[in-house]
N, C-alpha and C positions, 0 to 999 in steps of 0.2 A: 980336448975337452971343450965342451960349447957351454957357456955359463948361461943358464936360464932365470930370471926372477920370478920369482914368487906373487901369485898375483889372489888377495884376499877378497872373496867378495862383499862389496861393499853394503852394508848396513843397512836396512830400510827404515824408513824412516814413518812414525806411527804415533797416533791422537788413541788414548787411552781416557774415555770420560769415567768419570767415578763421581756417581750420586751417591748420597751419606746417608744411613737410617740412621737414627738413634740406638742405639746398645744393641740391636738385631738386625740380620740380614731378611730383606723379604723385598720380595720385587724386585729384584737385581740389582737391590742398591746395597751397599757396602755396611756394613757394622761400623761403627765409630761412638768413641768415649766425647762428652761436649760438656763444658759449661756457659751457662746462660747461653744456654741456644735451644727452643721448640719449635719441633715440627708443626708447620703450617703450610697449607699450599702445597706439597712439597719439596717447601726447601725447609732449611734452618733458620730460623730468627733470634735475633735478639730478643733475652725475656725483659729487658725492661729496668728499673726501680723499685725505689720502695716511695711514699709518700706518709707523713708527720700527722700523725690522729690527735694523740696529746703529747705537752709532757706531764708526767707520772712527779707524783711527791718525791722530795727528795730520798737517796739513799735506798730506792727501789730495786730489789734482786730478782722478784720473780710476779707473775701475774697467773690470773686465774680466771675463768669465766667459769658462771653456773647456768645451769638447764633454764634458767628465762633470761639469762642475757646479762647480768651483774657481772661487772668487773670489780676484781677485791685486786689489791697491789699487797705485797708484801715485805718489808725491811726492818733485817734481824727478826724477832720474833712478834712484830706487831704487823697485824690485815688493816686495811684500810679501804673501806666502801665509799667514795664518796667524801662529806665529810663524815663520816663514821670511824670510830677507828678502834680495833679489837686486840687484846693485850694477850701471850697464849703462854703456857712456860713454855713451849718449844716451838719449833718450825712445824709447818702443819702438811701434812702429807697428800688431801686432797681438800677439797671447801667446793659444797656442793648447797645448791638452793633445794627446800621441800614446800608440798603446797598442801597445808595442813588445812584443820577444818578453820582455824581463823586467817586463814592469809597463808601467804609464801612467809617460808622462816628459811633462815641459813646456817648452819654447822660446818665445822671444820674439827678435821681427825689428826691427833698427833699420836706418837708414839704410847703416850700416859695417858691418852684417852678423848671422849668428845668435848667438842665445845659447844654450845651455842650462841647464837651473834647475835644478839637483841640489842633494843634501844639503850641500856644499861651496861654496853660491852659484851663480855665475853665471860659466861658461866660453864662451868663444868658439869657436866650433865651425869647425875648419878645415876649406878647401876650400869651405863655403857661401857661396852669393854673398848681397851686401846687396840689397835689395830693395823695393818700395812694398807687398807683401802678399803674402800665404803660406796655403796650405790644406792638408789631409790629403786626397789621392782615390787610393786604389786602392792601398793601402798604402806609398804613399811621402808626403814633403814637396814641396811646390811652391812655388816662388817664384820670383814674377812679376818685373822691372825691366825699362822697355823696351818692348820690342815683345818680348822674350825668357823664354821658361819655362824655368826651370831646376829639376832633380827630382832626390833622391836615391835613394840604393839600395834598394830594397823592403825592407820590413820592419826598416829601420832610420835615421830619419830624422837620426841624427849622422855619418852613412859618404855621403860626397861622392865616393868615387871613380871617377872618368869609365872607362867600361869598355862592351862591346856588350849585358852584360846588369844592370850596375849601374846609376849614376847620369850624368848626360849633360843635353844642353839642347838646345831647340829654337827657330829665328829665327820667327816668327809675325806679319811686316809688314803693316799692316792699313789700309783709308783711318779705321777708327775711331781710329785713335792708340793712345796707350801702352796700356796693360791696371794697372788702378789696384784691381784688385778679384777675387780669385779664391773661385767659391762651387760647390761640389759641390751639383750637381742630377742627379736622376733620372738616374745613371749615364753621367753628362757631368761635364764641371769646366767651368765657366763664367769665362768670361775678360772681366771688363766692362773695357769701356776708355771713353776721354774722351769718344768720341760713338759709339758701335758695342760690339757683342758678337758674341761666338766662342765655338763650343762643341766642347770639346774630347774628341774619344772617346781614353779612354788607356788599352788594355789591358797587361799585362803584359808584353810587348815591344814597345820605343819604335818598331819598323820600323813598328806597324800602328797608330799615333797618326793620327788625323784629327783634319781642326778643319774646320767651317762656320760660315758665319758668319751671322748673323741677321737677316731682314729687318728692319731699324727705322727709327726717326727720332729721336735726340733729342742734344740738344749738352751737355756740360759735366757729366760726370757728378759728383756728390758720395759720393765713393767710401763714407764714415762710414757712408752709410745703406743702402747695401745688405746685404742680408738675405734670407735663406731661412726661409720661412713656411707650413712643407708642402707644399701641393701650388702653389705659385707663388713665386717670387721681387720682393722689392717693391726698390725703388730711389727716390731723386731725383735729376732734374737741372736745369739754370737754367731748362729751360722744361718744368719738371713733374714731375709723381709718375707711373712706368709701372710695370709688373708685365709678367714674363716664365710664362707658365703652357705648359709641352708646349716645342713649338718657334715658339709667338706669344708678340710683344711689344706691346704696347700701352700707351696712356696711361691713367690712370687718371681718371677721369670722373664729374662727381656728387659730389665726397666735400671739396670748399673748398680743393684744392689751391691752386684763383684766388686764396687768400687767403695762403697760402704764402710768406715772401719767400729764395728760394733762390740769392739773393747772401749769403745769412748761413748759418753750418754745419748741419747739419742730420744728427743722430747719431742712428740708427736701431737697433731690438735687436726679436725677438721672441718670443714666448712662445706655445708653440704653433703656430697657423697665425695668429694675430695679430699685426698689427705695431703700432709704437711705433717716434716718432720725436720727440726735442726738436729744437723748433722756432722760428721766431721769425715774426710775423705780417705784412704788409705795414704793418699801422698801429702795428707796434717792439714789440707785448707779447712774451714769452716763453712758448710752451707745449709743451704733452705734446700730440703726435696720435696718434689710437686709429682703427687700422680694422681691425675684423674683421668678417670675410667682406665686405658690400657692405657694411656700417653703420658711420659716421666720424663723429667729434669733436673737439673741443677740449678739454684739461685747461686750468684756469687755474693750472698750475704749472709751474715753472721750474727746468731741469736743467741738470747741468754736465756729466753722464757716463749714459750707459744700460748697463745689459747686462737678455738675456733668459734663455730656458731654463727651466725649468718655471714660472716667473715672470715679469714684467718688474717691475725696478728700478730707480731711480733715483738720484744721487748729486745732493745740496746742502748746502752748508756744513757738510762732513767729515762726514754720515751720509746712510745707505743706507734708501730708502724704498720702501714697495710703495704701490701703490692700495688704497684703501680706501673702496665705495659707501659703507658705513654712517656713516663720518667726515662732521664737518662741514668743508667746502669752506674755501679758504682767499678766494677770493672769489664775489662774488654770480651767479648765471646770468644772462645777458644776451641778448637775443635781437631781431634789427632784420632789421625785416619791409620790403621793397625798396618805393620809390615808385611808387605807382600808382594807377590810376583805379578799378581795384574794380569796374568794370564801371557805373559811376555814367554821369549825364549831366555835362553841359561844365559846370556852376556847380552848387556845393553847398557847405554848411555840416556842419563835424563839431562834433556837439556835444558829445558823451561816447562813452566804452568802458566794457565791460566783459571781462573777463579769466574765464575756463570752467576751471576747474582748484583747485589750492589752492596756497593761500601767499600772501605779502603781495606786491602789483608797483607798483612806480612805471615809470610810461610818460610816454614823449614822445614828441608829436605832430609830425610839423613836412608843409609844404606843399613845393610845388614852387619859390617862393619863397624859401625858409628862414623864413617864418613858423614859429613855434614854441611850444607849449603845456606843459604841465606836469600830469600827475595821481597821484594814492597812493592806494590800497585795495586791501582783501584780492578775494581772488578773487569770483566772484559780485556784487560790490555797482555798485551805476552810478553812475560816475564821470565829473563832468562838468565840461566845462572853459568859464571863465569869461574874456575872453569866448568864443564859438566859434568855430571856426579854420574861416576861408576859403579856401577853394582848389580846382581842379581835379583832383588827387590828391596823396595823401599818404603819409610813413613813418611808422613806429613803431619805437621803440628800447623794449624791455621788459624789464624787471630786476626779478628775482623774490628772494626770500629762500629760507634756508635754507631746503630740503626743497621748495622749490617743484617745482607739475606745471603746465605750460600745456598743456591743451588746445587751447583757440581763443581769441581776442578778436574780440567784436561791435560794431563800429561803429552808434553812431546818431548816422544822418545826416541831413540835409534838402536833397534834388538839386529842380532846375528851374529854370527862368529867372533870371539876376539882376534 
């Protein structure tokens, strides 16, 4: 018998580039989940900082902006404009500016009803009903409770008087449920409820009030974050982020909503046609969500209050913060790239990465298994892992430094036969 060996062929060896999209795949670049990292160029960038507006009176929980620009702070049950300062029996739901025949006037709505915020503090405004939210459309006040609109007298939002051409209310039973959210759109007053919307036409005498209601689908709305953002309206609810733009509603798509955990609050403000929402992650972090026009992210930063309006700001530990690209981040960008074959054969070995961009990254390899590797270098250099990681396909979790840009990361592999 002649003994023969066994002879394997041996392994080729292969550069596997993989350019990163944000949450979707398009142009042959790869899906990936990121914090503080936007697309620019692209590549990935760091988003940046936050940068120090004021600090806020002491004992400040939440902030408010109204329709001309007034910031009210709120702690326990007293608003504070300025040196102004307004006394409520309760926490107030929304506080909104109106611009009556003698000036801009400001109200705020609690549970037990309105207020108004005069030189004098804080009066109860008789005849107004308590309410879950309140808007300006068509020169009166509206406040919603209910299935029920209630609206005062044109051109004076502290005169309740029920009359055929004053103030009055209308029943609006819906299979959407309560109406928790009232946002003047494109010559409508929109009426969001728990799982449905209603668009309310409301000219000047209540006999030619119409409402339709809107195709949709979604359950559980989070009232906090609805918001008007030019030419759409953005929202969330337990299953998703949707936008209402014309007379379509729809889900929002592409942008990590999947990543969203919308059993925790979700307080939304916007600036421009951008929106911003503090938010909290499915895996418990705290962030800022940025989506303007189709383009979405993550802040790695942590809010207790929004408002928007020529800006958006944020509220944490008793001061008022804006964005700031040129700031340095308060942490690292992170970017984890989904498991997968790469287009590789059934057996192969990863030996090293390298990273196409600038800045310093430590990445982690790991298999389909949870095998797991370890590497750190600046960008361009080839970084190899000791020993190499076996597997049929694999992830990447990549953390860049300060000022970091990813372009791409190159796999070198060695695929064929085991």
């Amino acid at each position: 018998m002649i003994a023969k060996r066994l002879v394997f062929p041996e392994r080729k060896r292969k550069r596997v580039r993989i350019k990163p999209a944000l949450f979707a795949e398009r142009s042959g670049r790869t899906a990936v989940f990121a914090l503080n990292a936007a697309e620019r160029g692209g590549a990935l960038c760091e988003t940046g900082g936050k940068k120090l507006v004021e600090t806020l009176p002491s004992g400040t929980e939440a902030v408010f902006r109204t329709e001309d620009g007034a910031l009210f702070t709120l702690a326990g049950t007293v608003l504070t404009k300025g040196e102004s300062s307004f006394t409520l029996a309760e926490k107030p739901v929304e506080v909104l500016s109106y611009l009556g025949e003698t000036g801009t006037e400001y109200y705020a709505l609690t549970a037990s009803g309105l207020y108004a915020l005069g030189e004098t503090g804080a009066s109860k405004v008789t005849g107004a009903p308590a309410g879950s939210c309140m808007a300006v459309f068509k020169e009166r006040l509206f406040i919603a409770s209910g299935e029920t609109i209630s609206y005062s007298v044109p051109l004076d939002a502290a005169d309740w008087t029920v009359s055929a051409d004053g103030a009055g209310s209308i029943d609006l039973p819906s299979r959407g449920g309560e109406i928790l959210r009232l946002i003047p759109y494109k010559g409508r007053l929109l009426l969001l409820r728990e799982r449905g919307v209603t668009a309310l036409y409301a000219p000047g005498d209540f006999m030619d009030f119409e409402a339709e209601e809107l195709n949709c689908a979604f359950t559980g709305l989070v009232p906090a974050s609805a918001v008007s953002c030019g030419i759409r309206v953005v929202f969330a609810a337990k299953d998703g982020l949707f936008a209402i733009k014309g007379n379509t509603l729809f889900p929002l798509e592409e942008c990590g909503a999947e990543h969203i955990d919308f059993e925790k609050p979700v307080l939304g403000a916007a600036a421009g046609e951008a929106y911003f929402a503090a938010i909290t992650l499915k895996e418990g972090e705290r962030c800022i969500f940025s989506l303007a026009g189709e383009k979405a992210s993550f802040l790695r930063l942590s809010a207790e209050s929004v408002v928007g309006g020529g800006a958006f700001h944020f509220l944490r530990g008793g001061k008022l913060y804006a964005l700031d690209e040129g700031a340095a981040a308060e942490k690292e960008m992170r970017v984890e790239f989904p498991l997968s074959e790469y287009g590789l054969s059934e057996a192969r070995c990863l030996d090293g990465v390298k990273v196409e961009g600038k800045g310093c990254f430590r990445i982690a390899a790991s298999t389909e298994r949870g095998m797991c590797r370890h590497v750190r270098g600046n960008a361009g250099e080839e970084l190899r892992f000791s020993p190499p990681l076996k597997g049929s396909s694999f992830a990447l979790s990549v953390k860049g430094s300060a000022g970091a840009r990813l372009c791409s990361v190159v796999l070198e592999v060695r695929e064929g036969r085991a």
